[in-house]
N, C-alpha and C positions, 0 to 999 in steps of 0.2 A: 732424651727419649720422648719427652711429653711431647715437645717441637717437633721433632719427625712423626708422630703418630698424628699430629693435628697437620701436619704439612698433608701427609700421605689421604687424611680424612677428606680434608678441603678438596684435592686434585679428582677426588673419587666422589665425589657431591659432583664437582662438577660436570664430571664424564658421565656421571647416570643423567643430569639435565641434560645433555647435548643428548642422549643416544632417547630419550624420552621425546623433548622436542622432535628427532627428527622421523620420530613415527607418523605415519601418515594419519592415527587415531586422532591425531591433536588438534584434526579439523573440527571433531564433533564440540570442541567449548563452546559453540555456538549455538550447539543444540536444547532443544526443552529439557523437563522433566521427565517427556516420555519419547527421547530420541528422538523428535521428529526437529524440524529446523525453526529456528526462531524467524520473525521477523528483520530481517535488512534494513536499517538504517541508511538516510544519504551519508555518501563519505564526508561529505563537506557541512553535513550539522554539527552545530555548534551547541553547546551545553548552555541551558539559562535555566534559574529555578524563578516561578511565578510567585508570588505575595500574597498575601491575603486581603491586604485594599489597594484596590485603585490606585492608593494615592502614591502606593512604592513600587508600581509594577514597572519591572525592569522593558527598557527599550527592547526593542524588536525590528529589524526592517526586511525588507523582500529578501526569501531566504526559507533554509529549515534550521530546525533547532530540535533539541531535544528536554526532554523534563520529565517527571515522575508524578503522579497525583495518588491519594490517597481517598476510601470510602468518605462521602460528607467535605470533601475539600474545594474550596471555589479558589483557580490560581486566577492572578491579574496580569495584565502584560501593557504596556505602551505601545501604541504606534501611531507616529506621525504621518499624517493626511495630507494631502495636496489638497486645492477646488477642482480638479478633474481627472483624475483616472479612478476605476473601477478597481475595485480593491477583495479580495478574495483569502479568507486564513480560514487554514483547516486544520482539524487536530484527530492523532489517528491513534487510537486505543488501544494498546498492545497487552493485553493479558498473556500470560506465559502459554502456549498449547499444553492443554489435556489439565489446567487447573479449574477450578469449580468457578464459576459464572452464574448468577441469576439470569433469567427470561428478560427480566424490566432492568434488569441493571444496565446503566449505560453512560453517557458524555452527553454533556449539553454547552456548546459553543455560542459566543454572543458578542454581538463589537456595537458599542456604545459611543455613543458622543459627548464630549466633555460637558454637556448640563444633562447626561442620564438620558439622550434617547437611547431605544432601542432603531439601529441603521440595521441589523439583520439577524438572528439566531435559529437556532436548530437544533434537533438533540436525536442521538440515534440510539437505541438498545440493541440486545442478541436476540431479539424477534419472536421469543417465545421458547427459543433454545435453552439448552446449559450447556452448551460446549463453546472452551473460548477460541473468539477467531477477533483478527483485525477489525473494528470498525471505527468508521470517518464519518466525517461532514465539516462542514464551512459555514461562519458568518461573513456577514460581507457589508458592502457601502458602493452604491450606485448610485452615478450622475447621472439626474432626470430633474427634467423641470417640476419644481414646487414638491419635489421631496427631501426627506430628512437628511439629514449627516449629509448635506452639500460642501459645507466650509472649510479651510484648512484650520489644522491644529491637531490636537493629543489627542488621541482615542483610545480607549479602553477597551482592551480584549480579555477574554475571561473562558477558562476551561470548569467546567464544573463536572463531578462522581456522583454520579443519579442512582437510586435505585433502594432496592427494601431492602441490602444486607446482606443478600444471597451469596456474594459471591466470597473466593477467599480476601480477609481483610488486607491482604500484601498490597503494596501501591502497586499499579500500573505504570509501566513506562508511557509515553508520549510522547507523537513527532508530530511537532508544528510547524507547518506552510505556508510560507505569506506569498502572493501572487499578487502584481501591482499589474493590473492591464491597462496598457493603455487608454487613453480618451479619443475620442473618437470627432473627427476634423466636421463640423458644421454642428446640425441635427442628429441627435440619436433615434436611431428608429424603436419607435414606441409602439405603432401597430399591430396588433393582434395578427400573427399569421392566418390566413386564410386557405381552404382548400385547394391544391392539395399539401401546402409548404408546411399546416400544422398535424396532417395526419400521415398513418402508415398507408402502404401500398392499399391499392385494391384486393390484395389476395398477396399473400406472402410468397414472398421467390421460392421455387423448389428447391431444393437439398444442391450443394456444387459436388462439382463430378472430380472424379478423381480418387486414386489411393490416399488412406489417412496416412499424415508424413508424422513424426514424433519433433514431439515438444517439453519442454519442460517448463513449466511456470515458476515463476520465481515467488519470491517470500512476502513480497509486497509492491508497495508502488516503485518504487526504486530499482527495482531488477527486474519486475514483470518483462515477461516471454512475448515478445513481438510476435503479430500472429495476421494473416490481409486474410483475402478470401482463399476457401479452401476447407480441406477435411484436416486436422491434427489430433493427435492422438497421447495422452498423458495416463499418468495412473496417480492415484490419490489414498493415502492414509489415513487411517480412523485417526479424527482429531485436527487433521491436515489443512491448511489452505495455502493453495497457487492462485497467484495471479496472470492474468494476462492484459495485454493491449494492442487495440485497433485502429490506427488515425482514419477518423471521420471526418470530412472535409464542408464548409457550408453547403447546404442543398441537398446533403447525404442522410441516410440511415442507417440504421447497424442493426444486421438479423442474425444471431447466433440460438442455436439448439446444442442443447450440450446431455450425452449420451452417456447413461452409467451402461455398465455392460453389466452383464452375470460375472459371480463369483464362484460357482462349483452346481451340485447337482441336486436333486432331491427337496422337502419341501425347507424353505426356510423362515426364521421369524420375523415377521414386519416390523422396521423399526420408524415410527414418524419421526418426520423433521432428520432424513436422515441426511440430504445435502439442502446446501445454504448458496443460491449463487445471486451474490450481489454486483452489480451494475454502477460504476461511478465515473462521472465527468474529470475533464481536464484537468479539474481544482480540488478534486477529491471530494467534491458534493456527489451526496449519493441518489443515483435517480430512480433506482429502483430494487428489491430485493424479493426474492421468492425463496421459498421450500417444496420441498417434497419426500413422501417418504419410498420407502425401498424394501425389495428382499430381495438375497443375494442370489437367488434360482430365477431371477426374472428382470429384464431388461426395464428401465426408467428412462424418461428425457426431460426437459424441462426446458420452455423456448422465451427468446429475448427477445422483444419488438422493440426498436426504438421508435421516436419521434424524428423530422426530419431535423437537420443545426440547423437555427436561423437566431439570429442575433434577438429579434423580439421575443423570444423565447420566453426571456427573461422575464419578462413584465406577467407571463402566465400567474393563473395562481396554485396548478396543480404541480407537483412533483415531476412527474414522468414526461410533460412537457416545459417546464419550463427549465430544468435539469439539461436540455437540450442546447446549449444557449452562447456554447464555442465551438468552434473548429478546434482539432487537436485528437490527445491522443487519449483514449477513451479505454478504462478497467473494466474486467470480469474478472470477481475475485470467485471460485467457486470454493466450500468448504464440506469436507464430512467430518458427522458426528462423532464423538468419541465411543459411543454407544456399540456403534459399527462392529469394534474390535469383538464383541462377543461373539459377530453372525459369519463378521468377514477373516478368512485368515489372510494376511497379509495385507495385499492393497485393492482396488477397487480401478477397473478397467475404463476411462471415459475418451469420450470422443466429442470434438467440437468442430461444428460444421454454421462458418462463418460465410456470410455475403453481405456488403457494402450497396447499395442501391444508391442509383441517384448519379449524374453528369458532378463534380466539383462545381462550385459557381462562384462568384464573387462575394465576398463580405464584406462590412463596413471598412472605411479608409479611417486608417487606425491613424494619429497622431503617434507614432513611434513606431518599434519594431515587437509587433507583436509575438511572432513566430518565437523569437527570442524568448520571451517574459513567459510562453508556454501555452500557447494559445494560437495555433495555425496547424496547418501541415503544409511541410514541404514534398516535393517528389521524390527525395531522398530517405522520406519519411514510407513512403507506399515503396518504395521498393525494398526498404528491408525488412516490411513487414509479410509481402510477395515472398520475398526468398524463403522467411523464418530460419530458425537456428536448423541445422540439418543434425542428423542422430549421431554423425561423429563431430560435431562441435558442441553438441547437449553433455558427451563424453568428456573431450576434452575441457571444458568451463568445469566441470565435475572433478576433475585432475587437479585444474589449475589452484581451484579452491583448496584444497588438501595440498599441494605443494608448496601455495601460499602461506596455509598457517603455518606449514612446519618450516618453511624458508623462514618465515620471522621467528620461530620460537629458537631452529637453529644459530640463528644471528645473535639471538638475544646472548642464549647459550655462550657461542662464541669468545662474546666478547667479555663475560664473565668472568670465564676463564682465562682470557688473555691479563686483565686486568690483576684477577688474584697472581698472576705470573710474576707481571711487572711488580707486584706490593710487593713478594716474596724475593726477589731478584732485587729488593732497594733496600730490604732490611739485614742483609748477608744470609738468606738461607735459601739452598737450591733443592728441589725435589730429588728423591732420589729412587 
């Protein structure tokens, strides 16, 4: 009796996994604390935890990875350099959505040279905010005559947790970027760009014509919502960040306005700092970030000037142009407060009204395949970004995702079952 009642037990374990797995709810594991969608991961990162010195920091080479950091933690990492390419790691800040966040808190990235130069660093915070959203930036190492971290050998990369405490004490996960660009065949251009290659238009392009088409921005750099010129239209949650992207090609600029709409009638309460819309290059350096605040009875914008791409860019010493500094495919992360949820019921109406300025032109004659390593655009690039996701494939990737999980949790289930089948069927006793 005891064997039939545990036979009977086990088969009924397992029929509630399968019938659980194959709910379509089973997508949401993915989700925060407060429903909304975490962060996306490359499928193709790889797990690596950082050290505390230098001296054990695990290898690393062109690629993503994944790690965790904790308040007051400095991780280390290895990587080996060449004497010529251009070298780019970035590390992108994943706070769970709608967990507590200080203003100053934030990452400070650094890649070193094996006798302790500093070849690049940077450090970003939530910009006066407390609501957490993804932030990035990159250290890096560029070949130029008569500067630092020229030589081949080990380099030292390093994630460090900034800030006064504010935030919750939980680690933050982390996805790190390595990006090897190539070196560049003669002379690099070191020239200061000149009028008009380092400045915006004479007067900003008017607004592009046309109906807004729907979009959905994705969770981060990895699945951001291809978007060219044009009106697109998304909605956004207290708490929320989408990403999007634009391939900007040398010679170009990128002018995006991005429109809160109203939320309902009547007077409502102002909330500063109520969207956050951050700007990042190719390599996930960030070029620029704005706020603004809001109430839900009254329409907001908030507009993006870029600088034109030119490879001298780089040699700048401001942010906003020298952030300009590849060809490739270019982020707006936009984010609302969590605050929101008091004023807003549900989600928050925006509209992004993009235009590209600028002939493509030529850029440096790369030593390798650039477009490759992440850093070009091709014309297959501009045209899927022309087309954008249409409002029955934003549907369908929606489906897919929630079929997805419960297809693997179904499998999982499956095979469970199958196996307790065969254990029971090898030891003489059959279900009955």
């Amino acid at each position: 009796m005891v064997r039939g009642r545990t036979v009977r037990s086990a088969l009924a374990a397992t029929a509630a996994l399968c019938a659980v797995a194959a709910l379509p709810g089973t997508a949401v594991a993915a989700d925060g604390p407060e429903g909304l969608p975490t962060y996306r991961t490359a499928a193709d990162a790889r797990p690596v935890t950082g050290r505390e010195s230098s001296a054990d920091g695990p290898p690393i080479e062109p690629g993503t990875y994944t790690d965790e950091i904790s308040p007051g933690e400095r991780a280390y990492y290895s990587v080996t350099l060449d004497d010529a390419s251009n070298v780019w790691i970035s590390a992108t800040a994943l706070p769970e959505p709608g967990t507590e966040v200080g203003g100053a808190d934030g990452i400070k990235v650094a890649l070193k040279s094996p006798e302790g130069a500093t070849c690049g660093d940077s450090d970003i915070d939530f910009g006066g905010e407390d609501s957490a959203r993804p932030i990035a930036d990159y250290a890096w190492r560029m070949i130029r005559k008569d500067g630092y971290c020229q030589e081949a050998g080990v380099y030292h990369f390093s994630v460090e947790r900034e800030g006064e405490g504010a935030s919750d004490p939980a680690p933050w996960p982390v996805e790190i970027r390595f990006m090897e660009e190539p070196g560049v065949k003669g002379a690099q251009p070191t020239a200061q760009p000149t009028a008009p290659s380092d400045a915006r238009t004479s007067a900003p392009p008017g607004p592009p014509s046309g109906e807004a088409r729907r979009i959905e921005g994705g969770t981060g750099f990895n699945d951001a919502a291809s978007m060219g010129e044009g009106n697109w239209k998304d909605r956004l949650r207290p708490g929320e960040t989408r990403f999007y992207r634009v391939p900007v090609d040398w010679g170009q600029q990128l002018f995006t306005t991005v429109e809160f709409g109203t939320t309902g009638s009547g007077e409502a309460p102002f909330v500063g700092g109520a969207f956050r819309v951050d700007f990042y290059n190719p390599a996930r350096g960030q070029v620029e970030s704005r706020s603004l605040g809001y109430q839900a009875d009254r329409p907001a914008a908030l507009s993006l000037e870029s600088r034109r791409v030119d490879f001298a860019n780089r040699h700048a010493g401001t942010t906003e142009l020298g952030g300009m500094r590849f060809a490739g495919w270019y982020y707006i992360a936009v984010h609302a407060h969590r605050d929101l949820a008091e004023s807003v019921d549900g989600s928050v109406p925006l509209v992004l009204r993009t235009t590209v300025e600028g002939t493509p032109r030529g850029g440096p004659e790369y030593d390798g395949d650039a477009v490759a390593a992440g850093f070009g655009v091709e014309e297959g690039d501009r045209e899927a970004a022309a087309e954008g996701p249409s409002a029955t494939d934003a549907e369908d990737d929606g489906t897919l995702r929630v079929v997805g999980w419960a297809g693997i949790g179904t499998g999982t289930a499956l095979l469970l079952g199958l196996g307790l089948w065969t254990l029971l069927a090898r030891s003489g006793t059959r279900p009955r």
